[in-house]
N, C-alpha and C positions, 0 to 999 in steps of 0.2 A: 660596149664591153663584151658581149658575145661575140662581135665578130672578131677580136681582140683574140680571146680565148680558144674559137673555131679554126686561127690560125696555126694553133700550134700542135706538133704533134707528141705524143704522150710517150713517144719511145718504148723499146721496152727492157723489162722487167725479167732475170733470174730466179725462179727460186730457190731458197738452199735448203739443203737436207742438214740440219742441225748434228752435228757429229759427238760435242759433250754439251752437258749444261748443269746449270749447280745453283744452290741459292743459298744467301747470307743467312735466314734463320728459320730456315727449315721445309720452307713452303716446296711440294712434291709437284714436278712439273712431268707429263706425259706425251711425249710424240705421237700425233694423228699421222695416219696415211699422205693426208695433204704434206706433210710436214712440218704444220703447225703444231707449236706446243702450249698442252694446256694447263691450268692449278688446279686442283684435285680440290674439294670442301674445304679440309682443315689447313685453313692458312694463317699467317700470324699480321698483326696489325700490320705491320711494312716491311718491304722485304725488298733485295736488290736478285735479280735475274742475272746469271752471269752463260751464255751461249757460244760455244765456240762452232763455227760452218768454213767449211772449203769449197773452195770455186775454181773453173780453171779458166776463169777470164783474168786476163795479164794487165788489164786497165779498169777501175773501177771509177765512176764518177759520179755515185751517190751509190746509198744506201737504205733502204725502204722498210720498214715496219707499219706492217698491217696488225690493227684489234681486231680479233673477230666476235663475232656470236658465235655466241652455241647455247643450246637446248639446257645445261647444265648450270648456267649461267645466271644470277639472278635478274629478272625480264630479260635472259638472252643475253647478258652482257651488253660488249663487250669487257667490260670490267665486272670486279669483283663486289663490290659497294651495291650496296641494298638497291639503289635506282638502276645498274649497270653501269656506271658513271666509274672511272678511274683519273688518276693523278701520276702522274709518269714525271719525276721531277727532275733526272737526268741521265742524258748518253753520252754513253762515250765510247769509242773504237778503238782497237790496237790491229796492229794486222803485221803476219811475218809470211815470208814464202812459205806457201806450203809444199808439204811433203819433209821437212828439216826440221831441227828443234831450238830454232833460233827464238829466243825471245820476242814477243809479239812487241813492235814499236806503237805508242799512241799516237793516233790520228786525230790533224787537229781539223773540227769541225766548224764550217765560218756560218753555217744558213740551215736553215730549216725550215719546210714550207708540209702544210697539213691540207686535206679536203676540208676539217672543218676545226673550229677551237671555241671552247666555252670563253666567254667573254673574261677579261684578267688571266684567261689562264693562255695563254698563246704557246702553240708548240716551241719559238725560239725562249721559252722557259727552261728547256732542257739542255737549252747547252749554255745558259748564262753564269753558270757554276754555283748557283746559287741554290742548297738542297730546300731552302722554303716554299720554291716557286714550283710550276709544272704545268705541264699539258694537260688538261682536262676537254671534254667533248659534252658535258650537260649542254642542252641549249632552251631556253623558250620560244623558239620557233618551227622547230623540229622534236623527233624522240632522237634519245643517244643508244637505242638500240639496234644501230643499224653498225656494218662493217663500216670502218676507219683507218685511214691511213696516213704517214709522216714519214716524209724524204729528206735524206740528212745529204750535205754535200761538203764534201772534204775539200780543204784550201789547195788542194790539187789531186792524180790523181794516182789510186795505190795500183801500184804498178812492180809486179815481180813477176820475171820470165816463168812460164808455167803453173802463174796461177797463184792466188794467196790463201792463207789460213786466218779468217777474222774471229776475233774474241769482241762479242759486244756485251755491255754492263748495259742494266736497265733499273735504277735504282726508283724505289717511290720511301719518298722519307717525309712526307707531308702529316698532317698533325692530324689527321681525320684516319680511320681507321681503317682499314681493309678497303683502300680507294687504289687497289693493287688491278694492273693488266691481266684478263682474267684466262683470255686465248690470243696469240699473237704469230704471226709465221714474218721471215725476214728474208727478204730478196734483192740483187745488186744488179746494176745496170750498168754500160758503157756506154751511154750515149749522151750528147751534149749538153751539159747543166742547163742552158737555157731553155732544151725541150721538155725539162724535168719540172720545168717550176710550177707547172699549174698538173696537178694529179688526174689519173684518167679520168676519177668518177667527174672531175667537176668539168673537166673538155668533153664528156660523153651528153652531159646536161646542157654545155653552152653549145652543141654541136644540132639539140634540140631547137624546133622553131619556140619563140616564143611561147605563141599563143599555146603550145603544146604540152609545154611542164605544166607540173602540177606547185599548188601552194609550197610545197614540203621541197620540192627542186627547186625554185625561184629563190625561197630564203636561202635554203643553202648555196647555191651561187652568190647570194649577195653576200653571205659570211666570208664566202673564199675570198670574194673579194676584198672586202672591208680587211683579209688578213695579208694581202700583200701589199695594203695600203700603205706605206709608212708614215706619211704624213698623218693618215687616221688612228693609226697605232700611237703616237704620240701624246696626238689629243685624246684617246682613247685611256692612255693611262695616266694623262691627266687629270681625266673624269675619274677615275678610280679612286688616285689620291685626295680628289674633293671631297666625293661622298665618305671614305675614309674619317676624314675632317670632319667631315658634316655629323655622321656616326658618334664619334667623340665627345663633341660639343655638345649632339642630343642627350648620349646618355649622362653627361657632366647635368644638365640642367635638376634641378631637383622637381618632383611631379607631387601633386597635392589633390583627393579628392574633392571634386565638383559637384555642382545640383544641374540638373536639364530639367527642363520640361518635356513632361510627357506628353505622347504623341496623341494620347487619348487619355485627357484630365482626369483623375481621380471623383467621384460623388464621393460631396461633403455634406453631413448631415448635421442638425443640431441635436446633441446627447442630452438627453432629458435627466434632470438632478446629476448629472456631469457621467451618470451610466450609459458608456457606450454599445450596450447593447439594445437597448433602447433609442432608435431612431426618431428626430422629430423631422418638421421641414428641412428640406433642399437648401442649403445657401452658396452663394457663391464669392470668387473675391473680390473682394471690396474697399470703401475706405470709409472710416465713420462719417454719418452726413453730415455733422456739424463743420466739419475740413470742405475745405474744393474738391470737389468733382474729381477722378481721374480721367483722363483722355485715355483712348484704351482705340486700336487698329483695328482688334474684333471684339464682337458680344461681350467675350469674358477677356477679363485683363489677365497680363501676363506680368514676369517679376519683372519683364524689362520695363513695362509699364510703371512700375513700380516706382524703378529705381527714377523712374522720368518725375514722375509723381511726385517724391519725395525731395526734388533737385528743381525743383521750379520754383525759378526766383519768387513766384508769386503764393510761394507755401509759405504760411506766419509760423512754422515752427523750427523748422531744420536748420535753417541758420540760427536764426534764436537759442535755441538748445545748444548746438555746439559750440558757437560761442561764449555761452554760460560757461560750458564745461572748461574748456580754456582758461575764461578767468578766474574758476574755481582754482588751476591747480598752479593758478602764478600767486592769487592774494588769499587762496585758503578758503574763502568763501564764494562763490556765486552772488551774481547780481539777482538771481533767483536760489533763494538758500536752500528750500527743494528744488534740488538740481533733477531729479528722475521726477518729479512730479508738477507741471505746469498748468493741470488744471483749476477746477475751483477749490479744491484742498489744497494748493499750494501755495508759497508765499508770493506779494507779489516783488515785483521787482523792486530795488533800492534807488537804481537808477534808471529808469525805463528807456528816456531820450539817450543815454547813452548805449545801453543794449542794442536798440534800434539801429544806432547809426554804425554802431560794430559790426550787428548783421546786415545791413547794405553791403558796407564797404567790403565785407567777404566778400559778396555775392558778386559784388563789382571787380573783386581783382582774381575772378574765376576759382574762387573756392582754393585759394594760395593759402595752406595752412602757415608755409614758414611765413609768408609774407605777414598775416595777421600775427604772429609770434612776435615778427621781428616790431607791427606797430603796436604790442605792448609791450613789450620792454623797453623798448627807446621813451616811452610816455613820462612826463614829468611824477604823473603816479607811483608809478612802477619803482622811479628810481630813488623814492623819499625814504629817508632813514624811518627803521623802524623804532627806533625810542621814545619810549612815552613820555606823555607832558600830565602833569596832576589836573589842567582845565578839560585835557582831552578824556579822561578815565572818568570823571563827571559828566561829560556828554554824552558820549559815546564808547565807551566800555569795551562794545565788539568789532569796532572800529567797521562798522559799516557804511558810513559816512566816508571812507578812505583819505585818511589827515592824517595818516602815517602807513607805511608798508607797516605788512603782516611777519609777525616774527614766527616762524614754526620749522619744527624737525625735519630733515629731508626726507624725503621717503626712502625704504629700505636699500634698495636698488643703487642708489642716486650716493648712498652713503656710504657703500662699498667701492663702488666705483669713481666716487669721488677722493677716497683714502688712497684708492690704489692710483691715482693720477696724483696726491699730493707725495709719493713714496718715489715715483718715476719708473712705475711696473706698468700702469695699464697697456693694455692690448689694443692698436686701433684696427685688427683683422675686421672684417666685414663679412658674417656669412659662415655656414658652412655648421658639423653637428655639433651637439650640446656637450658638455662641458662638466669636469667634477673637480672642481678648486676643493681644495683641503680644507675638514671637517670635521667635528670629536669626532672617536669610536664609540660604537656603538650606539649609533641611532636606529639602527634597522633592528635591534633587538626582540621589542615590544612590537612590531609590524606582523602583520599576517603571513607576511611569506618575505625570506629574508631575501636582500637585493644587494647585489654586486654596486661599489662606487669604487673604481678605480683612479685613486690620486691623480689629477693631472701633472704631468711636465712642464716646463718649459715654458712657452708662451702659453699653451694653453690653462694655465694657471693663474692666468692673470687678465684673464678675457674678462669683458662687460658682462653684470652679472642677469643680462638680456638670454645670453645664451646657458647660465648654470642646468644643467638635466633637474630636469621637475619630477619627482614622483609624487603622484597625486595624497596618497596616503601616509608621507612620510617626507615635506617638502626638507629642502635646505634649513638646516635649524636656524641661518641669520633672521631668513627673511621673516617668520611669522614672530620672530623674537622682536622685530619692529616692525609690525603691525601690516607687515602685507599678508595680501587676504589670500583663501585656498583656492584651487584652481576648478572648485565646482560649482561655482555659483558667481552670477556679477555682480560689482562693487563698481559703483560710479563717484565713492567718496568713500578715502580710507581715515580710518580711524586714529588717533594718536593719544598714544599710554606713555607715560613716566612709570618703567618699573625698572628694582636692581640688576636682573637680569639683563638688560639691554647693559650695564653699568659693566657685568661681571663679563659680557662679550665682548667688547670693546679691550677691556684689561686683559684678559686670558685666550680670549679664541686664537686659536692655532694661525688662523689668516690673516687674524690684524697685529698678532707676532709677527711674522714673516712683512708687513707694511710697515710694522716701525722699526723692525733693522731696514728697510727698504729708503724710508727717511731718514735713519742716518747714515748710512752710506750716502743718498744724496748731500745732506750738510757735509759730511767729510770730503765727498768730487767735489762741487762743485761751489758750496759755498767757502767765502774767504777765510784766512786762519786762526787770526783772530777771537777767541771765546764771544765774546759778545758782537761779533758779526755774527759769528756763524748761527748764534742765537735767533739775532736778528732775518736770517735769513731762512731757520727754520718757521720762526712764525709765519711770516711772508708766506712762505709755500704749504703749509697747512690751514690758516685762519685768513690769509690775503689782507692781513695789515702790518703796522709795524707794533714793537710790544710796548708797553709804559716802564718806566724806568721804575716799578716797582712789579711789575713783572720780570724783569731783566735783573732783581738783584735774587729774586724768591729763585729763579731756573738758577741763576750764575751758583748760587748755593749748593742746591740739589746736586748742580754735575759734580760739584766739588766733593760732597760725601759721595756718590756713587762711586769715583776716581776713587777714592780711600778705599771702600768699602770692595770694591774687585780688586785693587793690589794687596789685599787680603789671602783673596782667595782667585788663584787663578782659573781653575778648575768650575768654578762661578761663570767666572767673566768668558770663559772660551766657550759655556752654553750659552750665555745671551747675544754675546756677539756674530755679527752675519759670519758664514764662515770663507766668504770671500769679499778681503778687506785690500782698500787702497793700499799701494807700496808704502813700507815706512809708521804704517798707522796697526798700533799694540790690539791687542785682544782686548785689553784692560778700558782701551782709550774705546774704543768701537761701542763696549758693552755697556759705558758711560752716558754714549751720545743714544744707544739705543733706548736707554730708562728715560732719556730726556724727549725722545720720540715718541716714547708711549704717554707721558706727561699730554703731550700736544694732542696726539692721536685721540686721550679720552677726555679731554675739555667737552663738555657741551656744547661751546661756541663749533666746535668743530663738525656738528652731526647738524647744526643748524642755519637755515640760513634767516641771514639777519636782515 
């Protein structure tokens, strides 16, 4: 590559004596001796340089702009920006004979070659017309405090008998502030673009031996390099656009406080009558001795130890425990009914041989939750009516014995989210922030410090109620209204109440309104026309059976006086009905099938599974 570069010669170089110059908003530009011109302090975020210079060369065939230092600079420039670093986003040329007042013609500019460019910012940025891009000279291999130069080469050459009058534009319109050229002087040449392309400073460097540059000249020739590479430019901006991507996708990911270990463990002491000011012995961590051993890499265990600790197949409780827990929340009860407590206060197992072989088979199919989900529910267990028998309530009462499935309430969650899937609203989104489904007013009243709940829209109004915003001291009023627990303390077994309020939610809350127009609107799409299909087919899709033919004449009734009872009053039926109804289907009719939704909606069977 050196001898490459040693070959050419650097031609030379004009300078011109700037004759007007002007700029777009305001910034005061000063002609030095040399005939560079410089910006004075008070400059404005971005600003376009506009310079007019006469020459009396009749052939021009490039174009040269030097940055320079100066003392005034900050660190010396050459630019204007806090490091000396500038953005020079685009040029462009006009040029008319000089001496006349002819209209300067634009000059179109094909190439651009620098001594150096901050990486993404390549001097052919300023002529790609694009004002976002630009020439910048930051580097991490060098300081950008040195003089800088950029040779523009016209698609042929400007050429008027006796000489031309050039107007050069140097606009910076980049989004960073005062990354404006801070001293700059401009010179023209006639000599053959080819001997133009490589800039003196970098032939005065390749022209040096080797072994003789210093670190700071070596990278800079490799930049020069690397900048007439096209191929490496390519892949260059390639890599741009990855990390780009890359960039994106980082900040999309969501971040979540972590625990490390420290690099030097904390002394733990025993607190004597549980006052920590009071030091007793030293202890360290551990596992009670009545458990196995832990295996531990050093002296003292670590939490990865731990987590080893607790996941050995050969630990009698970890499986046990979680599989308990599992069967608690499919039959209501645990095969150990303290489910938080398996010591000698606790009960003992109903079924032990079968616990057992549940916690194996975990173990054996590598800790596969859904797998175990899926081998109890498919179980002949699992899948027994829950209907009692009068020999069974004499036996076994709690039905711990399992001779019937467990009849009980779904949990709160489960029962939201299940209304809003029998309605055809739920949301299967996956992911992403919390949530404020519709709610009375004025719950935050009584709260300590009142709290914005912005109605959701759209889908987000109909999301899993996984995602609903939690405020710790003032949750969603469904959930604690059925019996889910607060968000300060753990619950390994929730509790189940029969009270009217659960009765008066169901009836009136603003959201399971909004679910039973939601269910009749589905009967009206989708189910057939027919009254007693359609009947038929809201059961179906709320309870997931068919109805008895003394259900089917009690509803076929009901619709019938609600039908009377909204062609009454239309003014009635146009509040209960959705207000976006199938083509052809009345307000009166909608507000009919909606009473009969609410019917279904607050059955018991409906919050329960059987």
């Amino acid at each position: 590559m050196g001898k490459r570069l040693a070959s050419i010669d650097a031609g030379s170089f004009t300078t011109l004596k700037p004759a007007k110059w002007a700029t777009a908003k305001g910034a005061v530009l000063t002609r030095l001796d040399d005939h560079s011109l410089i910006v004075d302090f008070s400059v404005p975020a971005n600003d376009t340089y506009t310079v007019t210079l006469d020459t009396s060369l009749e052939s021009i065939t490039a174009v040269r702009i030097e940055a320079l230092t100066h003392t005034s600079l900050p660190k010396n420039g050459p630019g204007r920006a806090d490091n000396g670093n500038f953005i020079l986003s685009e040029v462009t040329i006009s040029a008319a004979p000089a001496g006349g007042n002819a209209k300067p013609t634009p000059i179109k500019i094909t190439s651009a070659v620098a001594d150096h460019s901050q990486e993404g910012h390549s001097v052919s940025n300023t002529i790609d017309g694009n004002p976002k891009t630009g020439w910048a000279i930051n580097t991490t291999t060098g300081s950008p405090n040195v003089d800088r130069q950029a040779i523009f080469f016209p698609d042929r050459p400007i050429a008027h008998p006796g000489g031309s009058r050039l107007v050069l534009s140097m606009a910076h319109n980049g989004e960073s502030a005062n990354y404006l050229v801070g001293r700059f002087r401009v010179s023209v040449s006639a000599a053959t673009p080819a001997d133009l392309k490589i800039p003196a400073p970098i032939l005065a460097i390749a022209r040096t031996a080797r072994d003789e540059r210093s670190k700071a000249q070596q990278a800079q020739l490799v930049d020069a390099y690397r900048a007439t590479d096209s191929g490496r430019k390519q892949l260059a901006d390639t890599l741009i656009g990855l990390k780009k991507r890359r960039d994106a996708i980082t900040k999309a990911i969501p971040t979540t406080l972590i625990l490390r270990e420290r690099k030097q463990p904390r002394k733990t002491h025993i607190h004597i009558r549980g006052d920590f000011l009071r030091k007793g012995a030293r202890v360290l961590p551990g596992v009670p001795e009545v458990l196995p051993p832990m295996k531990t890499a050093v002296p003292v265990g670590t939490r990865l130890d731990l987590a080893g600790w607790l996941f050995d197949p050969k630990h009698p409780l970890t499986a046990r425990v979680t599989v308990n827990r599992f069967w608690q929340r499919f039959f209501g009860l645990g095969f150990v009914e303290t489910e938080n407590d398996f010591g000698l206060q606790g009960d003992l197992p109903s079924h032990p041989e079968l616990l057992d072989w549940l916690a194996s088979e975990f173990i054996r199919r590598g800790w596969a939750v859904k797998d175990l989900h899926r081998l109890i529910v498919t179980s002949a267990t699992y899948r027994q009516s829950s209907a009692t028998r009068p020999e069974l309530l004499e036996r076994d009462p709690r039905n711990r014995l399992l001779a019937r499935q467990t009849r009980m309430r779904m949990e709160a969650e489960t029962i939201r989210d299940a209304a809003l899937a029998a309605a055809g609203l739920i949301s299967d989104k996956i992911g992403g922030p919390g949530v404020y489904p519709p709610q009375p007013e004025g719950i935050y009243i009584l709260t300590q410090q009142k709290k914005a709940w912005p109605e959701a829209k759209g889908e987000d109004r109909f999301r899993r109620c996984m995602y609903t915003y939690f405020w710790r001291s003032s949750p969603y009023p469904f959930l604690p209204t059925f019996d889910a627990p607060d968000a300060t303390t753990t619950c390994t077994r929730r509790s189940r109440s029969n009270t009217p309020l659960q009765a008066l939610t169901l009836a009136n809350d603003k959201a399971f309104f909004e679910i039973s127009q939601g269910v009749a609107l589905r009967i009206l799409s989708d189910g057939p026309t027919p009254d007693l299909q359609r009947l038929r087919f809201g059961f179906r899709a709320c309870l997931s059976r068919e109805p008895s033919s003394e259900e089917l004449g009690t509803l076929t009734e009901f619709l019938s006086n609600q039908r009377n009872r909204f062609s009454q009053s239309r003014t009635a039926a146009v509040s209960v009905a959705p207000a976006r109804r199938p083509e052809g289907v009345s307000a009166v009719e909608a507000a009919a099938w909606t009473a009969v939704s609410r019917v279904l909606v607050n059955l018991d069977e409906f919050i329960t599974r059987e």
